[in-house]
VODRENBA-640219 format. One record per residue: residue in one letter; x negated, y negated, z of N, C-alpha, C in turn. Coordinates in steps of 0.05 Angstrom, whole numbers, padded with zeros to 5 digits, always signed. Atoms other than C-alpha are relative to their C-alpha. Layout:
VODRENBA-640219
AXYZXYZXYZ ...
END
This chain:
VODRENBA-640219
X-00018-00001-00023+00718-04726+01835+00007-00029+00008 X-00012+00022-00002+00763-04784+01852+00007-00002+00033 X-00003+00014-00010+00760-04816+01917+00010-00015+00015 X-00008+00024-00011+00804-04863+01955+00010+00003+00027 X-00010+00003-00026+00810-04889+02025+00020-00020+00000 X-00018+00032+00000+00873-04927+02043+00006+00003+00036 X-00009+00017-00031+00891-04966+02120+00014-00017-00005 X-00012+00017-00007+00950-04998+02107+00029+00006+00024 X-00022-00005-00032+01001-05015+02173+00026-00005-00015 X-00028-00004+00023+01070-04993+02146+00018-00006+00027 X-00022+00005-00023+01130-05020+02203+00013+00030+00007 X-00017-00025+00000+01166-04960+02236+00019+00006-00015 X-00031-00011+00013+01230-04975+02207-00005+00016-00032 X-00006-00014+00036+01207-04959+02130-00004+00029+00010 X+00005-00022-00002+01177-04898+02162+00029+00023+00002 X-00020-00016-00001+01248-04881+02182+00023+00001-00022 X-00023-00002+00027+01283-04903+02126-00007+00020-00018 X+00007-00017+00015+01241-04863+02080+00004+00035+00004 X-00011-00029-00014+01252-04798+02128+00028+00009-00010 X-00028-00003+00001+01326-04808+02119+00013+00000-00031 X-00002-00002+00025+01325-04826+02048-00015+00039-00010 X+00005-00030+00004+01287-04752+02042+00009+00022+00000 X-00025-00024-00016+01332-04715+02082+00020-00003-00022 X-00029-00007+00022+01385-04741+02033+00001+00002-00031 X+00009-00012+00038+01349-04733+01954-00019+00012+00003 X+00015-00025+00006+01305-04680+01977-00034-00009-00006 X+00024+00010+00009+01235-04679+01958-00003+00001-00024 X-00004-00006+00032+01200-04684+01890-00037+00002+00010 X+00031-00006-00001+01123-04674+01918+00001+00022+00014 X+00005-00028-00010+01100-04604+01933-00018-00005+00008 X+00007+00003-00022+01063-04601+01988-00013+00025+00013 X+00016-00034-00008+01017-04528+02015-00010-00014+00014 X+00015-00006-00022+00986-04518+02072-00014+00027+00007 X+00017-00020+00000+00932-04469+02079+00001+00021+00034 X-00009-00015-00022+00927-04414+02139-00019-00016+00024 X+00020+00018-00011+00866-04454+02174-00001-00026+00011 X+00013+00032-00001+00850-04519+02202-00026-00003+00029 X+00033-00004-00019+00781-04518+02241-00011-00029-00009 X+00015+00024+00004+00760-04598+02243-00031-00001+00004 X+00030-00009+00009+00691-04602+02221-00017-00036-00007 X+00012+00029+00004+00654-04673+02225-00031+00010+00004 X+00031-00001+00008+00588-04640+02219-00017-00019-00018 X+00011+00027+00021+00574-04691+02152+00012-00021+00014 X-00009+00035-00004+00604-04755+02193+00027-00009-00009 X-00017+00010+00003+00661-04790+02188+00001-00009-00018 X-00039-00012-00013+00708-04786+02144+00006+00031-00018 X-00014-00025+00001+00697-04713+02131+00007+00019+00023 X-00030-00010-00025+00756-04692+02177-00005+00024+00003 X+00002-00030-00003+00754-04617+02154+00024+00010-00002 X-00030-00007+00009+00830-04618+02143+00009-00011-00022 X-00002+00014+00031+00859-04620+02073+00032+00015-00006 X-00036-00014+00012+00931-04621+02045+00007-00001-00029 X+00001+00008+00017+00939-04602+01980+00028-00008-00009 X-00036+00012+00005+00995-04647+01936-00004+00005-00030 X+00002-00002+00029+01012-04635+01863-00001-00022-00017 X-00006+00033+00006+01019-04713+01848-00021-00008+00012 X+00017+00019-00012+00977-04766+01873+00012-00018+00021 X-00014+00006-00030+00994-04787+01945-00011-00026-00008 X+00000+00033+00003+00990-04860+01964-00011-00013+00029 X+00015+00004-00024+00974-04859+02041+00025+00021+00020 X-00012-00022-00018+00992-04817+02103+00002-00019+00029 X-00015+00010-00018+01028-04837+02166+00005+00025+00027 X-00008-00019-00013+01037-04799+02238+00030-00011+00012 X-00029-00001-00011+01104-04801+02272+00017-00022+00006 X-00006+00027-00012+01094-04861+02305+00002-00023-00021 X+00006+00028+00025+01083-04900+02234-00021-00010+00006 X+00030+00015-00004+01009-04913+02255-00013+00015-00031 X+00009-00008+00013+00967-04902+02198-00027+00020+00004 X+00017-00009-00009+00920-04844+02195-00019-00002-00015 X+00023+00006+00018+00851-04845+02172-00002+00032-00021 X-00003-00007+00026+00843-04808+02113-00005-00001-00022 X+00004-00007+00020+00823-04786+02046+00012+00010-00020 X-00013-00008+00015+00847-04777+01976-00023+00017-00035 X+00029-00014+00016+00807-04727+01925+00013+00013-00022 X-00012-00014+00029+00823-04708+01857-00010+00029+00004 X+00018-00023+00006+00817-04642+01843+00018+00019-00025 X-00013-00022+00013+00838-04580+01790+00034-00005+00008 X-00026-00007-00006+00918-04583+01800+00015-00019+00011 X-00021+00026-00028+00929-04644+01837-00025-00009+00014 X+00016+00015-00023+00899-04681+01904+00001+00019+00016 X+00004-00006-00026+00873-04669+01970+00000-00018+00010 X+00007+00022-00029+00885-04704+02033-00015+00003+00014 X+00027-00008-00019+00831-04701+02079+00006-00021+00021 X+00001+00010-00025+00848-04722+02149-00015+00015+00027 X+00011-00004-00027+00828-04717+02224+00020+00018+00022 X-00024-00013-00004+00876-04664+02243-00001+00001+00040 X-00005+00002-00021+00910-04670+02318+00030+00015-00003 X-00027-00010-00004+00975-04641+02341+00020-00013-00003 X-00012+00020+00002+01028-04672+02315+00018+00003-00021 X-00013-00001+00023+01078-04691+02261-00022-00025-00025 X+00016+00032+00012+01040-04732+02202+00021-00004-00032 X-00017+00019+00025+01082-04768+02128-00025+00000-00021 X+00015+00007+00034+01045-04761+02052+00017-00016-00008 X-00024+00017+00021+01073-04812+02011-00002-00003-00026 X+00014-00004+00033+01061-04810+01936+00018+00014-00024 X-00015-00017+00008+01076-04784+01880+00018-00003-00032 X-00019+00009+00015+01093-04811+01815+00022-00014+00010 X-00019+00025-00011+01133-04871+01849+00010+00011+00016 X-00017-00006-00019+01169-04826+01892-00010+00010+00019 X+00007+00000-00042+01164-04817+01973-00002+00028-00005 X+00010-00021-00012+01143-04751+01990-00003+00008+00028 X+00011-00005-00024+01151-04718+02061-00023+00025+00006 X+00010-00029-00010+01105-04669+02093-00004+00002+00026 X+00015-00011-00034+01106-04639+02165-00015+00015+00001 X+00020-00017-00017+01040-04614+02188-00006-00004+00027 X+00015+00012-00024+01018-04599+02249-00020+00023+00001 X+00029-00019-00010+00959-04565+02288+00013+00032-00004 X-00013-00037-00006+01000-04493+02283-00001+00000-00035 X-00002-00009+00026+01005-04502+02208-00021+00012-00019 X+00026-00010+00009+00931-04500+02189+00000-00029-00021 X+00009+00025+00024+00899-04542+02127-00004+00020-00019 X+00001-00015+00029+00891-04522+02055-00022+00010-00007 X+00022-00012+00006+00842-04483+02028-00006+00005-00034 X-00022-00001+00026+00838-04478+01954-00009+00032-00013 X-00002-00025-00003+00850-04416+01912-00024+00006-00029 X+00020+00000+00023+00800-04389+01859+00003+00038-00005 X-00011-00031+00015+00808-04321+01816-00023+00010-00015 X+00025-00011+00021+00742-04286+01773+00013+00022-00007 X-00003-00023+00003+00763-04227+01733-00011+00013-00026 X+00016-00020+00029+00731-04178+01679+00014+00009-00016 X-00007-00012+00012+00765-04149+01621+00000+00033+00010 X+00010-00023+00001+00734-04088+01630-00025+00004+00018 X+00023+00007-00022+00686-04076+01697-00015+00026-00006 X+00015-00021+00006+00659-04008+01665-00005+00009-00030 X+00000-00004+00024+00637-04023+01598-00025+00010-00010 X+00030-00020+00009+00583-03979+01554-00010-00021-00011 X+00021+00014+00010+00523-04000+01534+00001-00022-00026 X-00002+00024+00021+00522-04066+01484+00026-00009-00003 X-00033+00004+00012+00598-04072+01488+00008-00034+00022 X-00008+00019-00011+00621-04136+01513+00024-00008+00008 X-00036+00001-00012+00680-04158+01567-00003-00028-00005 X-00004+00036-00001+00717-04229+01577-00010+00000+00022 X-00009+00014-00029+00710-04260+01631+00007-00020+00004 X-00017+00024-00010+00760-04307+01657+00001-00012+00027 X-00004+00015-00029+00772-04357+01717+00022-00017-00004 X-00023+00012-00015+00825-04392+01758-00004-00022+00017 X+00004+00014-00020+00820-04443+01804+00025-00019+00005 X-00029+00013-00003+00869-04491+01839-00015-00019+00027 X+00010+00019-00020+00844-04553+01889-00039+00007+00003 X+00019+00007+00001+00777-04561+01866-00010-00016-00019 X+00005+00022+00020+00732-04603+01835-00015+00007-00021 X+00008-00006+00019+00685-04575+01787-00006+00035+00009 X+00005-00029-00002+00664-04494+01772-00033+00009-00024 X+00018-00012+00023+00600-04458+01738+00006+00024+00007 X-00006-00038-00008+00609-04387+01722-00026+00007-00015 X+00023-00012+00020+00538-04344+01700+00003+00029+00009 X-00005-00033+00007+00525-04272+01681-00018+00006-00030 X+00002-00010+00018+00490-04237+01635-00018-00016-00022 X+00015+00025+00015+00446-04306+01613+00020-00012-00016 X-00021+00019+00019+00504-04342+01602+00009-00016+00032 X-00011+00018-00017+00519-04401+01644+00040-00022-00008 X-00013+00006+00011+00591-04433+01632+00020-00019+00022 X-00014+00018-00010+00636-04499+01659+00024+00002+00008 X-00035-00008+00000+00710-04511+01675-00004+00012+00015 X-00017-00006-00026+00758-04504+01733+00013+00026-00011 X-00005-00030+00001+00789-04449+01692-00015-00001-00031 X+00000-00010+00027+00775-04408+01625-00010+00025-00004 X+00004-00033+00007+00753-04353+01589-00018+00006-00027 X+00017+00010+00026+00693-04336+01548-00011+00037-00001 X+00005-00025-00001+00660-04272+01523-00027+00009+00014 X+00018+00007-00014+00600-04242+01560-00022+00006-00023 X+00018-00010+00024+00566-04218+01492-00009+00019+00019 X+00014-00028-00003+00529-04150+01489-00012+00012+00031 X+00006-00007-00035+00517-04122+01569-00013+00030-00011 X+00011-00019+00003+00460-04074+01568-00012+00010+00019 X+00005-00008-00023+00454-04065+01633+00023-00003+00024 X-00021+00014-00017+00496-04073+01698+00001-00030+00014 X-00008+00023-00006+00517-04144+01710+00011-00013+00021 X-00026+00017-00024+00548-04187+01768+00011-00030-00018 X-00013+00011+00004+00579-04242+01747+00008-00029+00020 X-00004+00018-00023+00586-04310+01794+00015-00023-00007 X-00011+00015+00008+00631-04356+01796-00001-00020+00029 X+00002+00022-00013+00611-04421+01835+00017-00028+00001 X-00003+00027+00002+00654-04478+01856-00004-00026+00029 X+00006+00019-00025+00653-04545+01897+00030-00007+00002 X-00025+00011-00008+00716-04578+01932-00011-00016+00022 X+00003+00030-00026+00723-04642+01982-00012+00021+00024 X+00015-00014-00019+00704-04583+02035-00023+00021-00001 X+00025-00015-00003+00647-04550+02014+00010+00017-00035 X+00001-00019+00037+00636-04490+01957+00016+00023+00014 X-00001-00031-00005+00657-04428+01948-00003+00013-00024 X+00018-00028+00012+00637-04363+01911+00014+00023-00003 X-00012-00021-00003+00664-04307+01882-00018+00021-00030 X+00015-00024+00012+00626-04239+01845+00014+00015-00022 X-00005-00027+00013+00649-04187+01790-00026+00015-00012 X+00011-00010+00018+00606-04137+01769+00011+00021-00019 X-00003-00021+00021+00606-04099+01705-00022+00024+00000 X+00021-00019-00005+00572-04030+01717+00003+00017-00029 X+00003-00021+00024+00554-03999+01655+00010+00033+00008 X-00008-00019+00007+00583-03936+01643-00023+00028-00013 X+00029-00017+00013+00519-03888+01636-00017+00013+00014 X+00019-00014-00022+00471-03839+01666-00021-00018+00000 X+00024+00012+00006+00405-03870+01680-00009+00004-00029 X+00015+00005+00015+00365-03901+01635-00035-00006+00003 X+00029-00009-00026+00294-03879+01639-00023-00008-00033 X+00017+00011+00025+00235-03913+01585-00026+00012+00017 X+00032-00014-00009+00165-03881+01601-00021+00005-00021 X+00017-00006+00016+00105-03877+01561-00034-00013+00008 X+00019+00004+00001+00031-03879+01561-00015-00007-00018 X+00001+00017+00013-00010-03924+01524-00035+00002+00005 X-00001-00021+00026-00060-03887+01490+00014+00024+00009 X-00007-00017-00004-00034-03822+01492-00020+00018+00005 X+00027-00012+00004-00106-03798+01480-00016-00005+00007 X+00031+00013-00008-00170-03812+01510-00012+00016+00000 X+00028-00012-00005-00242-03787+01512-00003+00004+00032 X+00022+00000-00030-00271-03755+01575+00000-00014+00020 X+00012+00025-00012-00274-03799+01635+00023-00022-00013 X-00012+00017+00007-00226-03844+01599+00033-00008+00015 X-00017+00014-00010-00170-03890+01614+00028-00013-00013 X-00023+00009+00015-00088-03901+01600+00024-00020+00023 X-00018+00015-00019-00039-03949+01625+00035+00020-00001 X-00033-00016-00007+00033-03912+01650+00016-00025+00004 X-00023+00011+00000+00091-03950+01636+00033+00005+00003 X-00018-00015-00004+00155-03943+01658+00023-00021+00009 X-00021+00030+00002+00228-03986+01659+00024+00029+00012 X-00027-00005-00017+00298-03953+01698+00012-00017+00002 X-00020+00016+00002+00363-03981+01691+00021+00027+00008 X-00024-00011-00002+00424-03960+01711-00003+00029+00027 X+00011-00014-00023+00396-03922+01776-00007-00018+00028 X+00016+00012-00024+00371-03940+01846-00024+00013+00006 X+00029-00013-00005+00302-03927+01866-00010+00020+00012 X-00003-00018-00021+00324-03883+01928+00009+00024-00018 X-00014-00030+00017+00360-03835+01873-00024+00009-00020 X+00025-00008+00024+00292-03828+01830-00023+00006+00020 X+00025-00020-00006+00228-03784+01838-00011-00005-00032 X+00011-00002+00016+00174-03784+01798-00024+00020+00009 X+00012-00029-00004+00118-03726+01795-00028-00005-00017 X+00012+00002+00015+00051-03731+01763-00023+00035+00007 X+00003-00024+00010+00007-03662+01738-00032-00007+00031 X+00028+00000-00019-00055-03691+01789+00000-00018+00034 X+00003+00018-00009-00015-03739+01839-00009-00015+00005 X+00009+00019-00010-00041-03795+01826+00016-00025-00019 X-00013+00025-00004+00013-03839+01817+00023-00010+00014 X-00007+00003-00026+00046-03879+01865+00027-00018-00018 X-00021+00019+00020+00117-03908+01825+00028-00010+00031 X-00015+00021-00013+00152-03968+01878+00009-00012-00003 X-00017+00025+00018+00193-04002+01834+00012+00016-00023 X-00024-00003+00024+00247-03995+01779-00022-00008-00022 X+00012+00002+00032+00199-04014+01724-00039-00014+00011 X+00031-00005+00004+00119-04020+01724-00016+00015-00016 X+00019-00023+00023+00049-03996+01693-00025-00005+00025 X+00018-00021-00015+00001-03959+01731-00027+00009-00019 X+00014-00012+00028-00072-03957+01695-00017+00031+00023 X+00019-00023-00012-00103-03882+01708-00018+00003-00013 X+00029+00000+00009-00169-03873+01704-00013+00029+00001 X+00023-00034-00011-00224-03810+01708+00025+00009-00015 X-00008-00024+00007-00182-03773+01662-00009+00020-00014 X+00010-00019+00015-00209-03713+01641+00003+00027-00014 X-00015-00021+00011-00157-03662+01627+00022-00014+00002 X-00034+00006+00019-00089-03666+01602+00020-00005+00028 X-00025+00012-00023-00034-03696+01652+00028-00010-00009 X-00025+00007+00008+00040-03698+01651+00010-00012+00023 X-00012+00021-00026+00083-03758+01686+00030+00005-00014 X-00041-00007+00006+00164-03749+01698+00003-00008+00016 X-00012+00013-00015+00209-03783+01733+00036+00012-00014 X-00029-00007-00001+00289-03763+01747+00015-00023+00022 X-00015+00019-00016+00336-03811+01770+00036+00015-00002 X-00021-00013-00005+00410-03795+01783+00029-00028+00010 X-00023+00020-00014+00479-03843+01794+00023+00010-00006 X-00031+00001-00004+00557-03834+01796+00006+00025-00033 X-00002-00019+00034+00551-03805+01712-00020+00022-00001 X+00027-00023-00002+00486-03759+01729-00011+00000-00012 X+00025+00000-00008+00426-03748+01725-00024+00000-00029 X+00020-00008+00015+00370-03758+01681-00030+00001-00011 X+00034-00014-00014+00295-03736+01670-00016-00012-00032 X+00029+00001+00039+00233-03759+01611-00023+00003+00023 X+00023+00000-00007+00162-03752+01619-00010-00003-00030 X+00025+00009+00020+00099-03765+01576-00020+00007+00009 X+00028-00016+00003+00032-03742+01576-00024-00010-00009 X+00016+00015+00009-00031-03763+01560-00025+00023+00007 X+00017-00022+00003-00088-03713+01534-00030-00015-00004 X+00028+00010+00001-00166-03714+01528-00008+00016-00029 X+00019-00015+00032-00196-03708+01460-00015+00012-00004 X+00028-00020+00003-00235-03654+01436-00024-00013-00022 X+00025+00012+00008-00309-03682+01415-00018+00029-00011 X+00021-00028+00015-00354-03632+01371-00034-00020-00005 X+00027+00015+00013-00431-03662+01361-00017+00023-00004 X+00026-00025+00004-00491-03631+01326-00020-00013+00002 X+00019+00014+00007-00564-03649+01328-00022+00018-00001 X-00008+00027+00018-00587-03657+01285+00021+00009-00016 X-00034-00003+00022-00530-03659+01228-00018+00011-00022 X+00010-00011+00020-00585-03633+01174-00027+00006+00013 X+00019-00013-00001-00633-03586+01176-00009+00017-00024 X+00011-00007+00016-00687-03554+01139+00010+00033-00011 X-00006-00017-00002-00677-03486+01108-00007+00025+00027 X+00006-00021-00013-00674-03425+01160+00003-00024+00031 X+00003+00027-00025-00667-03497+01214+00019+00014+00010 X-00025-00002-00014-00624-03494+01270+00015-00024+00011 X-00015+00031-00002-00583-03550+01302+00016+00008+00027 X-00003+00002-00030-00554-03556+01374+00034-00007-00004 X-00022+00021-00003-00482-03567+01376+00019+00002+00024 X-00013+00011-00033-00445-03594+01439+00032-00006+00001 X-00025+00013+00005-00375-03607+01455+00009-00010+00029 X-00020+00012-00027-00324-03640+01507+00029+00006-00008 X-00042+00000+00009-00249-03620+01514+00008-00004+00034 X-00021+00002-00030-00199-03621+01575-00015+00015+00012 X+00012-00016-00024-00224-03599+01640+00019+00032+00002 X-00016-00030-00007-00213-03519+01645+00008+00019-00026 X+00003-00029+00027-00207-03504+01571-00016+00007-00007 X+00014-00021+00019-00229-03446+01533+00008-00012-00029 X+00010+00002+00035-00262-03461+01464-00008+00018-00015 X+00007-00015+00018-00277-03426+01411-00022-00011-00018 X+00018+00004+00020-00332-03441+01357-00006+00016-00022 X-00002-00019+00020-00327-03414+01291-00004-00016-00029 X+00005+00011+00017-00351-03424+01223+00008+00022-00028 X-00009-00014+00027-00336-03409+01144-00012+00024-00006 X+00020-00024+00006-00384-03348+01145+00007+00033+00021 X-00017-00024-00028-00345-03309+01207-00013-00008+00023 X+00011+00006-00030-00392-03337+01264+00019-00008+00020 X-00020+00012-00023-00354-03344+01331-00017-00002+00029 X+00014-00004-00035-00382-03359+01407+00029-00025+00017 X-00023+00013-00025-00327-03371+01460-00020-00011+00033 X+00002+00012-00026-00340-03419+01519+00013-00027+00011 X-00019+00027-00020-00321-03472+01565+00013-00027-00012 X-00013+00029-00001-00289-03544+01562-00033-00006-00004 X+00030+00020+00004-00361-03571+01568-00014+00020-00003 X+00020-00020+00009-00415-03529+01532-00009-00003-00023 X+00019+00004+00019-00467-03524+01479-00005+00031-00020 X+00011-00022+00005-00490-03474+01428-00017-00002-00021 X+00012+00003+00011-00546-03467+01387+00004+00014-00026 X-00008-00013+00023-00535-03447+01308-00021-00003-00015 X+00022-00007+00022-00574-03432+01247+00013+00002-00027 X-00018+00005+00029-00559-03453+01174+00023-00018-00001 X-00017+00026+00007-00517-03502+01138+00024+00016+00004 X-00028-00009+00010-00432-03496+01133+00009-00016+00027 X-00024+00008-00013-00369-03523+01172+00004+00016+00013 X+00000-00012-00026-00361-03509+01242+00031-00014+00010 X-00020+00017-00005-00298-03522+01270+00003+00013+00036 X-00006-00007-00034-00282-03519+01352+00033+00002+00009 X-00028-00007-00008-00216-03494+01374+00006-00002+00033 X+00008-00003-00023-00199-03505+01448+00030+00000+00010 X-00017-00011-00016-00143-03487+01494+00007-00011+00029 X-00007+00014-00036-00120-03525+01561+00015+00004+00014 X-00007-00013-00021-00098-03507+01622+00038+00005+00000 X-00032-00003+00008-00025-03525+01596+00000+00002-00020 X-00007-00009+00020-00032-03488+01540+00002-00017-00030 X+00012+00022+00029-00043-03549+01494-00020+00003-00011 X+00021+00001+00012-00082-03544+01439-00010-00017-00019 X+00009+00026+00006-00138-03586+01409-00021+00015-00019 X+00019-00006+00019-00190-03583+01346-00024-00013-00002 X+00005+00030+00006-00248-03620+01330-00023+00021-00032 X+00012-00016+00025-00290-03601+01263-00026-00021-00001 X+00031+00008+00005-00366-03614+01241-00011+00014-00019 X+00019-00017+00018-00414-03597+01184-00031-00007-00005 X+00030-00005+00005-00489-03573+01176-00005-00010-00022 X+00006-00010+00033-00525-03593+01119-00024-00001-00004 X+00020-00007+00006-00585-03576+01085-00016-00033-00002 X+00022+00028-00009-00643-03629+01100-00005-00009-00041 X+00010+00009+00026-00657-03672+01030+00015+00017-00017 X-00006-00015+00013-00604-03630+01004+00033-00019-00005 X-00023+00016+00008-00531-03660+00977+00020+00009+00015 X-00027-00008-00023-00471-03667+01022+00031-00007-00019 X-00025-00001+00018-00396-03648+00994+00009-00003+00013 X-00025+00009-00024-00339-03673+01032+00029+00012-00018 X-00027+00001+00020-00270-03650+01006+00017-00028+00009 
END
């Protein structure tokens, strides 16, 4: 950004010659005035808080009387800014590629403001598809635009946003002799929720322990529910993991979320392994052997072996047997899931066959 103060005392008369010379070849500097002028010396003198933008490069400014006013000259995007101490009045730009320039402002006219534009290709694009996005600007001095992990420079242009896999805003930041300004687009994906959920094992022993994971996009948190088979999970956030513990029967977690495209639902689950033990694992002829199990809280097991033996009982229970062979445990849980676990007898000092 460029800079310059000028105070030089110009005689009335050029002031009027130059007026008259204007009136009679017209102008050749364009000249805006914004809807505003609110003087603002909050930072000190000499930011005025009034700014005129010129398409050329002015040279110095003058009020009615031919006194010189105090004043500022600021490069920016499109041209300059003047930056004076705005009063009621008539005031003179002069500039301009060699040639005189008039401008009447007064306090009714306002001061410049400058203009700036963000826009999307496409503000509702599907998943991985990528928009432009372009900018505008006009009486400023530098711009960053970010989005999407892309930061990018320049007063104007136009770049792509690569692959958008989620919904995006878009910012476009700049500075000018009066401060910044700011302007938003977002790109809202085009999609019902997106709902990632899973538990991590899926399986545990008895008593055992899984972490719940869980990611939402393309939802708000107020439009989602989630549900678990024992309530005990508490989901406060768009994406977290939750470890549950003491599990000892089979549990199902779901969550439904819902936005503008509707609505949609997953869950996952996470079961307790069925455990078979014998003791001992060999016995003598006519021996017997103890065998024990663990499954989900509430199922019915079965116990059955290659010879036709069967004894039905609980989730947690024992039964005492007699003679070698393959036992296998069949078991049944409260949601109808089912689980196996297998074991074999064998004759004490006697040879063991595995298939």
């Amino acid at each position: 950004m460029k800079k310059n103060n000028f105070k030089i005392d110009l005689p009335k008369y050029k002031i009027f010659l130059v007026l008259s010379l204007t009136i009679i070849f017209g102008f050749s500097e364009k000249v805006f005035a914004g809807p505003n002028c609110t003087p603002n010396t909050a930072n000190g003198d000499p930011d005025y808080g009034c700014y005129i933008y010129c398409a050329n490069q002015p040279t110095n400014m003058y009020n009615s009387a031919g006194e010189v006013v105090n004043h500022n000259f600021y490069s920016v995007s499109g041209g300059w800014l003047v930056n004076f101490n705005v009063s009621s009045g008539v005031y003179y730009i002069y500039g301009g590629g060699g040639s005189q320039s008039v401008a009447i402002i007064n306090g009714t006219y306002g001061c410049y403001s400058p203009s700036y534009s963000l826009n999307l290709s496409n503000s509702s694009p599907s998943i991985g598809e990528s928009v432009t996005v372009s900018w505008s600007t006009t009486g400023v001095s530098s711009c960053t635009v970010t989005g999407n992990g892309n930061t990018w420079s320049g007063v104007s242009g136009s770049q792509s946003s690569g692959a958008i896999n989620q919904t995006t805003t878009f910012t476009l930041s700049c500075s000018w002799p009066g401060g910044t300004i700011s302007q938003q687009k977002t790109a809202t994906i085009a999609s019902t929720p997106i709902i990632t959920l899973n538990t991590s094992p899926s399986k545990v022993d008895n008593n055992g322990t899984t972490n719940l994971t869980w990611l939402i996009k393309e939802a708000d948190l107020k439009n989602c529910s989630n549900s678990s088979t024992l309530g005990n999970w508490n989901m406060t956030s768009l994406s977290g993991t939750q470890e549950i513990q003491n599990i000892s029967q089979s549990q199902t977690f779901s969550i439904s979320c819902s936005n503008s495209y509707g609505t949609t639902n997953a869950s996952t689950s996470v079961s307790v392994n069925t455990r078979l033990f014998a003791l001992p694992i060999s016995v003598a002829r006519g021996g017997s052997s103890l065998l024990s199990w663990i499954s989900s809280l509430g199922s019915v097991c079965t116990l059955t072996n290659n010879a036709g033996y069967s004894y039905t009982g609980e989730a947690t229970d024992h039964n005492l047997v007699y003679g070698v062979g393959a036992y296998t445990l069949s078991c049944k849980a409260k949601d109808e899931k089912s689980s196996t676990a297998k074991i074999s007898i064998y004759r004490k000092n006697g040879l063991r066959c595995t298939k």
